[in-house]
N, C-alpha and C positions, 0 to 999 in steps of 0.2 A: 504494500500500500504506500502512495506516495504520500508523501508530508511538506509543505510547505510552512514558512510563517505567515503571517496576517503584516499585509503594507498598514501605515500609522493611519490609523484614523478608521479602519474594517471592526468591526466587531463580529462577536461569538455568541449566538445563542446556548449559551452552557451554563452551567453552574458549576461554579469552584466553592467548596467551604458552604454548602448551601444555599449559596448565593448568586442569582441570576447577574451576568457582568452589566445588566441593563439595569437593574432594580435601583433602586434606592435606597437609604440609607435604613428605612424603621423596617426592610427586610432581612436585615442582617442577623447571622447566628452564628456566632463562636469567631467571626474576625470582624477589623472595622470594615465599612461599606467596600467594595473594589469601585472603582469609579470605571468610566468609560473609557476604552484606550486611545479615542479621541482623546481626551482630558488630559492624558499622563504626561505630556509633556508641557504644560502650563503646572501640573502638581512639581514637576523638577524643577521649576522655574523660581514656584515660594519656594524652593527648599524642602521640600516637605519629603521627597525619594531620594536617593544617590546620585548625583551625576558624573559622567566618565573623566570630569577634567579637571575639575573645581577642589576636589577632595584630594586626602592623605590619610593615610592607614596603615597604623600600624599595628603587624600579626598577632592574634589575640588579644587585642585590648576590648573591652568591653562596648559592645554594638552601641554608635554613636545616638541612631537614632529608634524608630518603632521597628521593631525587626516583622513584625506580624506582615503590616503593611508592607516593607519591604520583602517578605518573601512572597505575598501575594503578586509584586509585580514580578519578581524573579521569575518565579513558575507560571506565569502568564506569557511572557515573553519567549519564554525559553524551554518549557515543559509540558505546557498542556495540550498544545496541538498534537502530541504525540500521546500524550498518554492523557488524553479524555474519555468520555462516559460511553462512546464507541468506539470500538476496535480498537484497544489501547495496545501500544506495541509492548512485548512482553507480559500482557497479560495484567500491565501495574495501572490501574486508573490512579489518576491523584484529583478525580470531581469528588467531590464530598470530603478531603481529606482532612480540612480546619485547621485550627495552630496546634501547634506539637503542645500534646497530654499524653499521659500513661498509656493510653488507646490505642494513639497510632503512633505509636512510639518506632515502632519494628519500620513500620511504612518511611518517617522521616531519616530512619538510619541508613536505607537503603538508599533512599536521596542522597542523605548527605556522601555516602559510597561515591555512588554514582557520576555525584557530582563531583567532588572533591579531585576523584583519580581521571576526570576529565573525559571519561568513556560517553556522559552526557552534559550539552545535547551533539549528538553523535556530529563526526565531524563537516558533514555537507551542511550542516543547518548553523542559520548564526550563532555564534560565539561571547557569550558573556565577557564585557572586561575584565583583565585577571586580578584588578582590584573588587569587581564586583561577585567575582566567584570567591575569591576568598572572605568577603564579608558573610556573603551567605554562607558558606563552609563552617565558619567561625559563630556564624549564630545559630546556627542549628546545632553545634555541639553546648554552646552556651543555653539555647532553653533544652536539649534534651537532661543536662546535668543539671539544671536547676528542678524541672518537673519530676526526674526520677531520681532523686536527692535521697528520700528516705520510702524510697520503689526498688531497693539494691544497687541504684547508682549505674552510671552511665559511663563505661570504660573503654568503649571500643576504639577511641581515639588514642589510649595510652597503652594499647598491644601494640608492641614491637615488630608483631606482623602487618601493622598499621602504618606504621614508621614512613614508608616509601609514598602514603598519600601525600606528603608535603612532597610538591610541583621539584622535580631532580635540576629543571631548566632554572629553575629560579633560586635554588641555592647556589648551583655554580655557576651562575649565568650573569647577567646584567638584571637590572631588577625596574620595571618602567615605570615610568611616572606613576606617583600616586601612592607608592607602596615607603614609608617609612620605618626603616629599623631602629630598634633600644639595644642598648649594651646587654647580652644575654646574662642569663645566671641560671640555678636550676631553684626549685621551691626547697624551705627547710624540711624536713623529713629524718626518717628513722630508719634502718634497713635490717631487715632479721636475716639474720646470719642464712648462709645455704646448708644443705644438710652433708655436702663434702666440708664444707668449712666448718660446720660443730663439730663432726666428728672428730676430723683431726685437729681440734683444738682438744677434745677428751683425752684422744689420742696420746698427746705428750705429757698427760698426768701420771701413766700407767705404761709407756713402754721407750726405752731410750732406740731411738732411729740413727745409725750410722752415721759420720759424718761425713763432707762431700771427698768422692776421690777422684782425682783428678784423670788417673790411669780408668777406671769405668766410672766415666761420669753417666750413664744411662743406668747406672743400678741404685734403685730407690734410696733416698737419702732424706737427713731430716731437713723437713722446712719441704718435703714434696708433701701432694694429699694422700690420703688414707686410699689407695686404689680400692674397686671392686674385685671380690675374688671371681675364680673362677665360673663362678656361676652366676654369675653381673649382681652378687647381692654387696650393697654397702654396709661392714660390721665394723663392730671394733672386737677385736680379741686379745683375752688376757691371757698371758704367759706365754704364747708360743712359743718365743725365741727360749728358753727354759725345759721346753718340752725333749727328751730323750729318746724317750719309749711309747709305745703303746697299743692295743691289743688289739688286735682288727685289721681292716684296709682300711680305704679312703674316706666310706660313711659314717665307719664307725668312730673312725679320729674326728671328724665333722661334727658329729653328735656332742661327742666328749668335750671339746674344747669350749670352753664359755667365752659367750661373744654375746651382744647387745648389738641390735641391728640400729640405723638411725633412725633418730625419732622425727626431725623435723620434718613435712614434708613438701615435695613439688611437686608443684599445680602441671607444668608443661612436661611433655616429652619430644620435641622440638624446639629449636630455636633457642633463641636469648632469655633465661631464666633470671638473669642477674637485676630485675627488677625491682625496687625496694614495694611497692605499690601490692605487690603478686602475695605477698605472706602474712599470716597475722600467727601468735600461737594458742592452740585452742586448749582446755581443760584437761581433753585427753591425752596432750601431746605434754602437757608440764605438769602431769599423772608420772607420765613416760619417765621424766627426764629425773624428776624426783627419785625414783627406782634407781634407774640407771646410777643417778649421783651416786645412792647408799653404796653399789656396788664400786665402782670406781674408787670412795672411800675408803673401803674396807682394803681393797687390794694396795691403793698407797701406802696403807699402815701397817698390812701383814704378807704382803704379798701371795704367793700362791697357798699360804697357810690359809685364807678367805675363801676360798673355795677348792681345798683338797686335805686330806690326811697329812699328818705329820709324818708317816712313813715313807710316804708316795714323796717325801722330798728326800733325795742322796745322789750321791756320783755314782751308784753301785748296782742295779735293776737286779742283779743277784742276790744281793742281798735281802730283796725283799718276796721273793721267789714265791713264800709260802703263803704273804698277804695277797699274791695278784693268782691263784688258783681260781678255776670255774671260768663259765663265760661273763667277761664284763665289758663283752664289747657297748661300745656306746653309752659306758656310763662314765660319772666323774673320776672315779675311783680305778678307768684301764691305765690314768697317765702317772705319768713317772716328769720329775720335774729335777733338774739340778740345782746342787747350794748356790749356786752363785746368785751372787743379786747382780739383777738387769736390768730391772724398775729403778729410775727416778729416786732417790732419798732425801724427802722434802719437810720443811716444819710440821707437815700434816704428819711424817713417820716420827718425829721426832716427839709431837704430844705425846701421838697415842704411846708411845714406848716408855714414856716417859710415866713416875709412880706419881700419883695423884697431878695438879693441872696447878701452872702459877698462869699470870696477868700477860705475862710477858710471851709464856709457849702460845698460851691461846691466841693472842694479837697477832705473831709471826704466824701463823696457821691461818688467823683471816686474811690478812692484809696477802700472802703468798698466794693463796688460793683466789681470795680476788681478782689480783693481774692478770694468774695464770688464765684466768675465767673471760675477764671483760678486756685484758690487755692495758689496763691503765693503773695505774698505784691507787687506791682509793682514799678519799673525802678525809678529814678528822671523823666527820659526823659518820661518814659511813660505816669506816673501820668500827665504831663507838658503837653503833647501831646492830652487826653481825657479831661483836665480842658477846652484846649481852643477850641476844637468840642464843647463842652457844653455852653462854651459862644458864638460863634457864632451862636449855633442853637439857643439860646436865643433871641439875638440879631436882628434876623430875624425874630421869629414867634411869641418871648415870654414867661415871663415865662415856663409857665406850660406844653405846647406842647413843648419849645423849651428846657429842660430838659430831657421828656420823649424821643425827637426823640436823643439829644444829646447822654446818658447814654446806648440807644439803640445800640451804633455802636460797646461799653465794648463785648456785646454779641458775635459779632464775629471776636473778639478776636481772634488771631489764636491760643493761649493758653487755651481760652473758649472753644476751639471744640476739642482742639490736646494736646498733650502732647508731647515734645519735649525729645529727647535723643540721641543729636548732640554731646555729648563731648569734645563740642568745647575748654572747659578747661580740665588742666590736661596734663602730659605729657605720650607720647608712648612709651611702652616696645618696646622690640626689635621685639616682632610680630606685630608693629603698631598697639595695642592695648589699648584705653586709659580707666580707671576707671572711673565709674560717680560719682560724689560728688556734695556736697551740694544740691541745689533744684532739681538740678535732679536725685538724688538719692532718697533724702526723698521722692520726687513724686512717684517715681516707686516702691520703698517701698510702701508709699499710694496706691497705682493704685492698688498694687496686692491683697489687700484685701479688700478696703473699697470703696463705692460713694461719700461719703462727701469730706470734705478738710481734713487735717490733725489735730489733737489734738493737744495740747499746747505743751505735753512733745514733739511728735516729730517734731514739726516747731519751738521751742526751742531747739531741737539739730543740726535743719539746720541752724538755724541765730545763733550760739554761733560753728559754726565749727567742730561741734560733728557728722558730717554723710559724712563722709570720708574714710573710713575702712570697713573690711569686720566687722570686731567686734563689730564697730559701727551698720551695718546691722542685724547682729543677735539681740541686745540688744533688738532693736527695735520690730524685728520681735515677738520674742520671749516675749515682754512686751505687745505686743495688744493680738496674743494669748492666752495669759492669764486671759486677761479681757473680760469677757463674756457682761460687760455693752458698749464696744467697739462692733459694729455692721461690720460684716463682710461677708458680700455680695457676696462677688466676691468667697468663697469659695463654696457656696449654687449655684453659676452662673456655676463653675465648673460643678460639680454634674449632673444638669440639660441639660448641652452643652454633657455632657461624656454618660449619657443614654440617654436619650432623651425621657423623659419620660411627660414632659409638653406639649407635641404636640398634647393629644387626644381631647383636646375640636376642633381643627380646624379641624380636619378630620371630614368630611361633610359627613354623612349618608345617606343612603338610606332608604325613613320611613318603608317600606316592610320589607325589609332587615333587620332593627333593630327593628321589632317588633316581628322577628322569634326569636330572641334573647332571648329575658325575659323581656330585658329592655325596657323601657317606650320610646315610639316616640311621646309623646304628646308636641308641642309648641318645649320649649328650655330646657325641665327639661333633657336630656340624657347630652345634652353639659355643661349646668350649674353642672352635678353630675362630668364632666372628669375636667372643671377648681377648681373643691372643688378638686377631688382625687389629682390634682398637688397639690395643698398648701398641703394637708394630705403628699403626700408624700416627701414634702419639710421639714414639718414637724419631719416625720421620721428621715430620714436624720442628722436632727439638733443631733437628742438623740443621735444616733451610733455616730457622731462625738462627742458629749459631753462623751462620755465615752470611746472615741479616742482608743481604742482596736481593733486591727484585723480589719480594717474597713470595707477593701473591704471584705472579708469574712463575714461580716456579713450582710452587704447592699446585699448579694448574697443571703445570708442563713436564715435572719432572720425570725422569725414566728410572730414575733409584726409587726401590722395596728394598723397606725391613721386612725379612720374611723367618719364619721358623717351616722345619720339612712336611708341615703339612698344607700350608700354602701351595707346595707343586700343585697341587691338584687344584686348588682357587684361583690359581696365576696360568693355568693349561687352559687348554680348548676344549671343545665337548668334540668329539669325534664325530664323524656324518655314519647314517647306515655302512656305508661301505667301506670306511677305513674299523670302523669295530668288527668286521666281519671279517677285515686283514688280520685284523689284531689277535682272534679267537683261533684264527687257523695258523697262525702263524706261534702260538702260544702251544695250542696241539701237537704242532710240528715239534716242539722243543721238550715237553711232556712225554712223546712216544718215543723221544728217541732217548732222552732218559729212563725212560720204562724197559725199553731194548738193552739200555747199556748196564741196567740193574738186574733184571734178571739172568743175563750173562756172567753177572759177579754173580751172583745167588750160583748159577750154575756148578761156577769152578769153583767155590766154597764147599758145596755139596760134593767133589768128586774128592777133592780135597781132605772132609770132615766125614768119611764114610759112617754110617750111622749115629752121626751125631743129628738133634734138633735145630734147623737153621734158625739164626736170629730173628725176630720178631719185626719185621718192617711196616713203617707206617706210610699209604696211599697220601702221595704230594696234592695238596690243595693247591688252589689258584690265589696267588693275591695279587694277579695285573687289574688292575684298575680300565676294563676292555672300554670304558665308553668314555675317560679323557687321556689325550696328548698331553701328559705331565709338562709343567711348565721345566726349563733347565735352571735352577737357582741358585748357585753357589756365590759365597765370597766371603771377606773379614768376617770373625766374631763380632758382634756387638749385644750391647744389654737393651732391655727395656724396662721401665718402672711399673714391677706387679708386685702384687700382694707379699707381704711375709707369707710364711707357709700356714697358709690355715686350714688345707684339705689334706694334711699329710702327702703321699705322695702323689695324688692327685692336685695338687697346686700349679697353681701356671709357674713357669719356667722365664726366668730371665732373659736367657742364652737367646740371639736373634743371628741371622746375618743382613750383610750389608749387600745387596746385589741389583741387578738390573731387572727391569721389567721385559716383556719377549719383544722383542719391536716389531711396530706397526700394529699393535693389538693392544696395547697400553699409552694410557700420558696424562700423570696425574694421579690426585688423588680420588677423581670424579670417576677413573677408571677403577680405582680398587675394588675388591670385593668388600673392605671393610662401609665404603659408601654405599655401594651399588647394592646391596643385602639391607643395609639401614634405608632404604627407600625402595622398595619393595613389601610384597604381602608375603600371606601362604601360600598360594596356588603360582603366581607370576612377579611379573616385572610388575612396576605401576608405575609410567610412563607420565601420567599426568602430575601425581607429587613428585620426581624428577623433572620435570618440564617447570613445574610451577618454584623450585627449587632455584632454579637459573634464570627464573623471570624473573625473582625477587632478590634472589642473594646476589647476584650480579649485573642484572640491569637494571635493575634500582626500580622494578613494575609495581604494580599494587594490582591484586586481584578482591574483586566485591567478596563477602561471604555468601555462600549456597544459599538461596533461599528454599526455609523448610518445605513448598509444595513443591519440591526439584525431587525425584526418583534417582539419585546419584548412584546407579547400577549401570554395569557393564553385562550382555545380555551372557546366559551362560551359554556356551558354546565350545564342549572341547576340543574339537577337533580343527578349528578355529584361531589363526593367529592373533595375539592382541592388537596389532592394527587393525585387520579386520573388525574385531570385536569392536574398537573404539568410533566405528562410525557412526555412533548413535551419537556423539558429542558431533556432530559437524552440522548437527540439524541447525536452525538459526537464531533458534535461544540458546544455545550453546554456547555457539562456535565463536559468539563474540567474544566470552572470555576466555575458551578452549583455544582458540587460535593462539593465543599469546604464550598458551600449556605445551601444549600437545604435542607441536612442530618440535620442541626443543627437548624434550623426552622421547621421542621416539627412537632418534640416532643411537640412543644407549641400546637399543633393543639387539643390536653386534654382541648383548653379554645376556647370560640367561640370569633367573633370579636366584642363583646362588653365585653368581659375579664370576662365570666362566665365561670363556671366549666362544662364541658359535659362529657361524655360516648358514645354518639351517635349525629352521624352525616350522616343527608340523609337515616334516618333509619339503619345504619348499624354501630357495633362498632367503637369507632374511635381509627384509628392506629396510636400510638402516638412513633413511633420508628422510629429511629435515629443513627444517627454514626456520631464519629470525626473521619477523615481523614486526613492523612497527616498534623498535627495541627506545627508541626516543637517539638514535645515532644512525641516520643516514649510510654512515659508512659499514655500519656492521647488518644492516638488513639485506638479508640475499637467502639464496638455498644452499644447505650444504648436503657432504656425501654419508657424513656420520661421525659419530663422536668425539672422533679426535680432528674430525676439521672442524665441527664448529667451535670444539678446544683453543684450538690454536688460534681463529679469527675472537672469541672471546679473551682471551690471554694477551692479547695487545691492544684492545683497548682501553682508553684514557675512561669511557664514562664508568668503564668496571672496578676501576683501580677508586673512583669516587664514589660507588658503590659500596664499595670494602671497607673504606674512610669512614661512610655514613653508619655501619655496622658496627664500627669498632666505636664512634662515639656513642651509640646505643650501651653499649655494653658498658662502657667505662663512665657514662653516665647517669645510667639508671634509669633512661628516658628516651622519649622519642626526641629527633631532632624538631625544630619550630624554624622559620623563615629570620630569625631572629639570630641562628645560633649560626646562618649562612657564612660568618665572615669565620668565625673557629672551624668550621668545615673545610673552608675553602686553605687555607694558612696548614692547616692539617696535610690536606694530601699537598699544599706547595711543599711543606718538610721532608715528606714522604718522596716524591718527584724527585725532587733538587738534590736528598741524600745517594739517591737509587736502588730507591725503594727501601725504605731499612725497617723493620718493623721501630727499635728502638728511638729512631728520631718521630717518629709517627705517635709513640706513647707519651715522647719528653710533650710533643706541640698538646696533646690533650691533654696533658696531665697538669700544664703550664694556663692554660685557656679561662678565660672567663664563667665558662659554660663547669669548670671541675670547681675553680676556689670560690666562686660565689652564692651566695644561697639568698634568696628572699624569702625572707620570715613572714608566717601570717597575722603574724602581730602590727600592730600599729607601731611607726614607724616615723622619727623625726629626722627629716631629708638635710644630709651635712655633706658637702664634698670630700673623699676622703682619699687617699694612695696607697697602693699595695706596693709599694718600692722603696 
């Protein structure tokens, strides 16, 4: 159906908002009168609507004027001729829609969608000014958050998968008349800890971590996170390192070993978690941690005497021979632990050890455990506050119990969970904007790279007044940077939130499905080989940043795998019908003539051993792997950062090499199986979250959310390739946002969904071609032939590399970017650029920027000029 707009001065027999555009004013219901579009241009005249020349705006500031009335002309101009009370395109009428209430809440968010990421009004039809589309962008998220305030609140503009609705052209672009910017900052706030980052803060109460070595610097070390074990769960476990013996295999050591899984939890399994907005902590969760405390307590002060016999500790497992009879697998009592102390020996061991309690142990037991907790030396009042919880709970229970539940309350701390950036000191510029300093700076400083607390030199620059300044911030930043024996986490966390590449061990398979593959569906060996490929690829990672060149370009490009020897078979090819059918006869051939050349010896043994019984032979089984072309992997040792041993000897393994990918079949990390398996289902590829993966993480797109009356199934069909299958997305409610998917996931389809190399799929070639469309860079839209060429035409360019920028200040921010934060964006990737490419000068420009030290408070606020220099 064709659409045109209405020339000035035509009117519309319709009604918008209940309201005929002809009527008059005493018809009105739920907006003011709409006047005649005759009229509207005498109503711009008083002032009374927007006009495209006269005005200035700047992003987010509260809608100058009646937003009602202005979105009435918005959607009149610009929306309703397409989506009226007949034949509305898409299905979406917006007659009867009125001003945004609880109602039509869902309706106004798809506009603001729609509108925002520029998809409407579609491009043949006139184009709002880009000052006039941001007002209205801006006031529809302003009344959806005012009306749905205490409705659960209105967040869709603060998801990070939201992030890329601010216009890519207009942060790094030129910005046109009309549009004025404020010196950025973020809001005051509080950030509850991630549940990698509690736990390895638990972590260093209860278990001392190696320190860094420089000969294997890839083998876990203190000041890394607390890895997931082998089974992708997050634990903390007591004593391992202690652990000698014990009775069983790998479930039954699992069982036995006492561990506390994490308590805090996350909302996403995708994307950038590192939200402050995303977490709160709830009753059940500070149930949890309460528990957890007592435990942790008890083992600081008695170590594995808190949860095991006084036998079961010696250098001697003989000697205790007679107490470990019977079956005890899987219980507390199979393990055997050695004298040595390994654990931490802290004021907490020294109360408890200690014959009744003075002023002084108790106080070194709060104030230690404090820091250790919150990372900051506590208050007078504070310290004053936990001394006397700890004597009354004494007081009441006792000793020992009244210690542990005492010291238990430090835990939740609101500092223990959160991180505060209130700015409550400090005075405000004239944008009510105040600097953080001292502890709350060094923290954020801290927070943005590390889990531990801070180093000496920089909690001696906050207590001597030295973290004040933006220069002070660089020193710092720029001082742990440089130290590779400094553990730095939260950039590796990065990495991992930005592709999402650690997600394939939880994708839960189909055993059919993954045994068409190549890959093995026996037990748990497919999922234990995708939590190795994360650490291998973690692994990676580390190298390209240690040589901080071109990063993103290379993390694209690269042809070096960390791989361990089960990867041949993840880094191979799936074989076609006809080379497996080489492979089985060609296997036979080698079988039969081993069988000839065996029973030949059996012969002359027998002529040999005249009535003797010949030896007992056992029939050779097959272990060729007949349906992949193992990949060839060799090279250097290298480590990767996994678990201490918490499965016994089922624990992931260190030990990696360093080698090439097969060429022409790999390039990248996009090529791994540790990505390619994390963006995938059970049954197949999923072509469309890969596709929607590289609209958004690298060309900076915005896709609307599904709207619930969408059937988001692919039809079942097995015999059926997924393209095939995917032509139900081409239909033309689809395809509009599918085109921007689909083209760009498909080329991956050269890999099956356990991230092997194919040719053929459902018997027929596999079509591994693709197009970028409309990518918002001229130069990069075209078709390509498949994954590693649209690789390599993404891997050079400039809008991606500002892509990557706009992700990284997501993350290091805690926020979505604003039109506002355009100029720390742009200074960002010029460090980036100008360095060549270095991830570290990319951290120092954010971590230096207006948008990291400044906070506005929601407190009232008396406007004083002030300098961070």
């Amino acid at each position: 159906m064709t659409r045109r707009r209405l020339s000035s001065g035509e009117t519309r027999d319709r009604k918008f908002g209940g309201i005929s555009l002809q009527s008059d004013a005493s018809e009105a219901t739920g907006w003011k009168p709409i006047l005649r579009i005759a009229g509207l241009f005498m109503v711009q005249c008083l002032g009374l609507l927007p006009t495209a020349h006269a005005e200035t705006y700047t992003p987010g500031q509260a809608f100058p004027q009646d937003f009602d009335r202005f979105a009435e002309s918005f959607l009149t101009d610009y929306c309703i001729d397409c989506h009226g009370e007949t034949d509305p395109e898409g299905d979406l009428s917006l007659e009867g829609l009125g001003a945004v209430d609880e109602i039509n809440a869902s309706t106004w968010r798809s506009v603001w969608a729609q509108v925002t990421i520029q998809q409407m009004p579609p491009p043949d039809m006139t184009q709002p000014e880009v000052v006039h589309r941001l007002q209205f962008s801006d006031g529809i998220v302003s009344e959806l958050s005012r009306v749905m305030r205490d409705k659960g609140g209105f967040h869709a503009h603060l998801d990070p998968d939201k992030g890329n609705f601010v216009d890519h052209e207009l942060i790094f672009g030129s910005l046109p008349d009309g549009i004025q910017l404020e010196p950025t900052s973020s809001p005051a706030r509080i950030w509850r800890v991630t549940p990698q980052e509690h736990i390895t803060r638990l972590n260093e109460l209860i278990n001392t971590e190696p320190d860094f070595d420089p000969e294997k610097p890839g083998l876990r070390t203190h000041g890394d996170v607390v890895p997931t074990n082998h089974g992708g769960e997050l634990k903390l476990y007591f004593g391992t390192d202690r652990i000698i013996q014990w009775q069983g295999g790998t479930v039954a050591y699992a069982t036995s070993v006492k561990s506390v899984p994490a308590v805090l939890s996350s909302a996403r399994n995708h994307g950038l978690e590192n939200y402050p907005d995303f977490y709160t902590v709830n009753s059940a969760e500070a149930t949890q941690i309460m528990g957890v405390a007592s435990d942790i307590l008890r083992y600081m002060a008695e170590g594995p005497l808190s949860i095991a016999q006084p036998y079961q500790i010696t250098d001697d497992p003989k000697s205790i021979a007679d107490k470990m009879k019977g079956d005890l697998r899987g219980l507390p009592t199979s393990l055997v632990y050695s004298t040595e102390v390994v654990r931490p020996l802290t004021p907490v061991y020294d109360l408890m050890s200690q014959d009744g309690v003075t002023d002084q142990g108790l106080r070194n037991a709060v104030d230690y455990l404090f820091e250790a907790l919150t990372f900051r030396p506590p208050e007078p009042n504070e310290s004053d506050a936990y001394v006397e919880i700890v004597k009354q709970s004494i007081e009441k229970i006792g000793k020992r119990d009244g210690v542990v539940l005492g010291l238990s309350s430090i835990f939740l701390d609101r500092d223990a969970l959160f991180r505060p950036e209130l700015a409550n000191e400090g005075t405000p510029d004239s944008y009510g904007r105040v600097m953080l300093q001292d502890w709350e700076l060094g923290m954020a400083v801290n927070h943005a790279l590390r889990y531990i607390r801070p180093d000496e030199q920089l909690r001696s620059a906050v207590t001597q007044g030295r973290m004040r300044t933006r220069a002070d911030v660089k020193r710092e930043v720029e001082r742990i940077l440089a130290d590779d024996s400094i553990r730095k986490p939260r950039i590796l966390r990065f990495f991992r939130d930005y592709f999402d590449y650690d997600l394939a061990g939880y994708i839960c398979k189909d055993l059919k499905a993954l045994a068409e593959t190549g890959a093995s569906n026996r037990g748990q060996a497919h999922y234990n080989a995708m939590f190795d490929a994360a650490a291998s690829t973690d692994r990676l990672i580390e190298l390209i940043l240690q040589q901080d060149q071109d990063v993103l370009k290379q993390l694209l490009t690269t042809d070096k795998v960390v791989a361990t020897p089960t990867d041949r078979v993840y880094f191979g090819s799936k074989r076609t019908p006809e080379e497996i059918a080489a492979s089985v006869a060609a296997e036979k051939k080698v079988l039969a003539a081993a069988a000839k050349k065996a029973a030949a010896e059996l012969e002359a043994w027998k002529l040999a051993n005249p009535g003797k019984e010949p030896p007992e032979t056992k029939k050779k089984r097959s272990t060729v792997n007949h349906n992949v072309d193992q990949a060839h992997l060799a090279g250097p040792e290298i480590f990767a950062r996994v678990s201490r041993r918490s499965f016994g000897r089922g624990s992931m393994k260190p030990e990696r090499m360093l080698t090439t990918a097969p060429e022409g079949q790999r390039m990248g990390i996009l090529t791994h199986p540790s990505w390619l398996v994390s963006h995938s289902d059970a049954m197949d590829n999923h072509a469309i979250r890969r596709g929607r993966w590289i609209h958004e993480r690298l060309l900076g797109g915005g896709i609307p959310d599904v709207p619930i009356t969408v059937d988001a199934m692919l039809p079942d069909e097995p015999k059926s390739t997924l393209r095939e299958r995917m032509r139900v997305t081409r239909e033309d409610y689809c395809w509009t946002c599918h085109q921007k998917m689909d083209p760009l996931g498909l080329p991956f389809e050269m890999y099956n969904h356990a991230g092997l190399y194919r040719e053929i799929e459902q018997g027929k070639p596999v079509d591994t071609s693709g197009e970028i469309i409309d990518s918002g860079d001229p130069a990069l839209d075209g078709k390509v032939t498949n994954a590693i060429d649209l690789i390599q035409r993404l891997a050079q360019s400039e809008r991606v590399e500002q892509v990557f920028v706009r992700h990284a200040f997501r993350f290091w921010m805690g926020r979505n970017e604003t039109l506002n934060d355009a100029p720390v964006l742009q200074e960002a990737h010029r460090a980036y650029r100008d360095s060549g490419g270095s991830m570290n000068a990319l951290l120092v420009s954010l971590l230096t920027s207006d948008a990291f030290l400044y906070r506005t408070p929601s407190r009232p606020v008396v406007a004083e000029a002030s300098s961070d220099d």
